[in-house]
N, C-alpha and C positions, 0 to 999 in steps of 0.2 A: 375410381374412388381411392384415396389416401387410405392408407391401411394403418392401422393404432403404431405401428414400430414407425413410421414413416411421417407420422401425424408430433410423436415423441421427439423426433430427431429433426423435424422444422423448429420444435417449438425449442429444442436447445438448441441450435444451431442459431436462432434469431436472439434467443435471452444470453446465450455465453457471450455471440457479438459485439451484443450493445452494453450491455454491464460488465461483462466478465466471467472467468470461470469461476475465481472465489468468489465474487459479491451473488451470483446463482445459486439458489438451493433447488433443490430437489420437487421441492414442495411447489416452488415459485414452475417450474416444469408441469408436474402433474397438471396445475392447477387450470392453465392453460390450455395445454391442449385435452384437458378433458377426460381424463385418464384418473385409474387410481394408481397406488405404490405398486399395486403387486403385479402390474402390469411394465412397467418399467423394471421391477426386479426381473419379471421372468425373460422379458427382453437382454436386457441391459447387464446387470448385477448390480452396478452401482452406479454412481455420479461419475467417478475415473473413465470407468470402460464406458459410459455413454457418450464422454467427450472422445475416447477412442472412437466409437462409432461414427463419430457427427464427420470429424477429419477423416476416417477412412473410405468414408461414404463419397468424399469430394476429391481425395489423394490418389484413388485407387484409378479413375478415371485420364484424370490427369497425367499421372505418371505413365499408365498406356499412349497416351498421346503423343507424348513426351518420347519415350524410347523408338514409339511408330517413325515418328517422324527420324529420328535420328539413325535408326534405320534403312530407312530410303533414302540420308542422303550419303551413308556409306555406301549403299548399294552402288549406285549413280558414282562415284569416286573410284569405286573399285577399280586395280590394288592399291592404290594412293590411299594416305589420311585422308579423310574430310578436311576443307578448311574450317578456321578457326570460328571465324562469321555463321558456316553450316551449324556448325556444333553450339554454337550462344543462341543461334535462331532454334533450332532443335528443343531446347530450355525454357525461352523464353517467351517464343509465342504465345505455344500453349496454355502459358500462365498469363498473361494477358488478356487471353481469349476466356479463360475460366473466370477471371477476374470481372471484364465484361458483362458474362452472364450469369454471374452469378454472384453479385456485389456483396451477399451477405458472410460466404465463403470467406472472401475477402475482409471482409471486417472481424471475422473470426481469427483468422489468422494474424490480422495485426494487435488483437487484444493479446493472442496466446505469447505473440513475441515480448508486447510491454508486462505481461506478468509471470515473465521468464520461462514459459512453458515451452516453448519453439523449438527449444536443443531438443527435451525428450520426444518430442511429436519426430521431429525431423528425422532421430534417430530407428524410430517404429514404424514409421509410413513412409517415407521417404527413401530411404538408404540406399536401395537397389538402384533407384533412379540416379540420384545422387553418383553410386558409385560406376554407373554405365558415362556417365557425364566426365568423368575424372578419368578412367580409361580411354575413353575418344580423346580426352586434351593431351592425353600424354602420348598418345600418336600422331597430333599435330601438333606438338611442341617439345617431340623427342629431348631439345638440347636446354630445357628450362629446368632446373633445379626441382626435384619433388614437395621441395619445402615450399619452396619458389611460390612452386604451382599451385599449394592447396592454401597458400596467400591468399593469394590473386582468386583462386576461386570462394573463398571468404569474401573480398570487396566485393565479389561480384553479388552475390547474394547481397551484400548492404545494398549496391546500388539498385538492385531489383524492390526492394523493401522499398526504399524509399523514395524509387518512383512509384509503386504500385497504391502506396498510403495517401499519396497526391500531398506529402507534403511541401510544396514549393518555396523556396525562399523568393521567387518571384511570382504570385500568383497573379498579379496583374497582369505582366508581360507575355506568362505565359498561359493565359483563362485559354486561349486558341492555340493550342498546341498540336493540333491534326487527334486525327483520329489514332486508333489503335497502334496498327501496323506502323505509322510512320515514327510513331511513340518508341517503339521495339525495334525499326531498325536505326534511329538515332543512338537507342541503347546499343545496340549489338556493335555498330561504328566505334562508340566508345571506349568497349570494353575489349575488342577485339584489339584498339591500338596497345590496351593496359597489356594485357596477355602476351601480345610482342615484343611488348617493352624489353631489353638486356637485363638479364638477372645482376642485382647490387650485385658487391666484387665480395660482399660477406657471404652473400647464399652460395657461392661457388664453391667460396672456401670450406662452407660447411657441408658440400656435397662430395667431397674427395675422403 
């Protein structure tokens, strides 16, 4: 049985999703899941840390996954880097796979991005991960510029957005686009050629 904290953090996680974080009150939470104020104060404290909650609840999971795997496939590589492909699949799976099962997740975080919340989330729950990611690239792409690199891992991120939002510029062509996995390593193909791309001859210049 759903516990009152857990009952609170569906019922924002489902209303921040679909409207938003600003157009959600408080009241609009309570009312839902059945709860009074003082029961979300004594959880929560407020509205901020409750959407703290709702993303930590879904980040905290993930991002274990995330490092697991990226783990095993140094392990496996050892003393070698990981290749580059290891290190985007490490990333991206798991966000796909969460994305999968958990669509609401998923629609939360695409609201937080269109109401510019996504930097501070990304910076609070995210960063370890984040920064375990940026370390691995920089052992398989020793000779890439550091500016270069944290580029490129910028696009990559757009490109993860904006496959994971399903917004297609061809939604016709692509209604069949496989399942998951082949979803992820179409992406990882992609991004893996970006990442080897030769640094412009300006990043070079600015890394000397």
């Amino acid at each position: 049985m759903a516990t009152t904290k857990d009952k609170i953090l569906d019922v924002a996680e489902r209303l921040f999703g679909e409207q938003g974080y600003g157009a959600t009150s408080l009241r609009q939470v309570i009312a839902e899941a059945g709860v009074n104020l003082a029961a979300v104060h004594y959880h929560f404290g407020s509205k901020e840390e409750l959407l703290d909650a709702v993303v930590l609840r879904g980040a905290t999971p993930l991002n274990d996954q995330r490092i697991a795997l990226l783990e095993q496939y140094e392990k496996a590589a050892a003393p070698k880097p990981v290749a580059v492909e290891k290190v985007l699949h490490a990333i991206l799976a798991p966000t796909f796979l969460k994305v999968e099962k958990s669509p609401r997740f998923a629609q939360l975080m695409g609201r937080l991005l269109g109401e510019g919340l996504m930097a501070d989330m990304v910076g609070r729950h995210f960063r370890p991960a984040v920064e375990r990611f940026v370390g691995a690239m920089r052992r398989s792409l020793p000779d890439l510029p550091q500016e270069e690199l944290l580029w490129r891992i910028q696009f990559m991120f757009g490109a993860m957005a904006q496959t994971l939002l399903g917004r297609h510029l061809f939604p016709v062509e692509l209604a069949a686009h496989g399942d998951t996995s082949q979803v992820v390593d179409r992406l990882v193909n992609f991004l893996a050629a970006g990442f080897r791309a030769p640094a412009p001859r300006f990043a070079k210049v600015q890394e000397k």
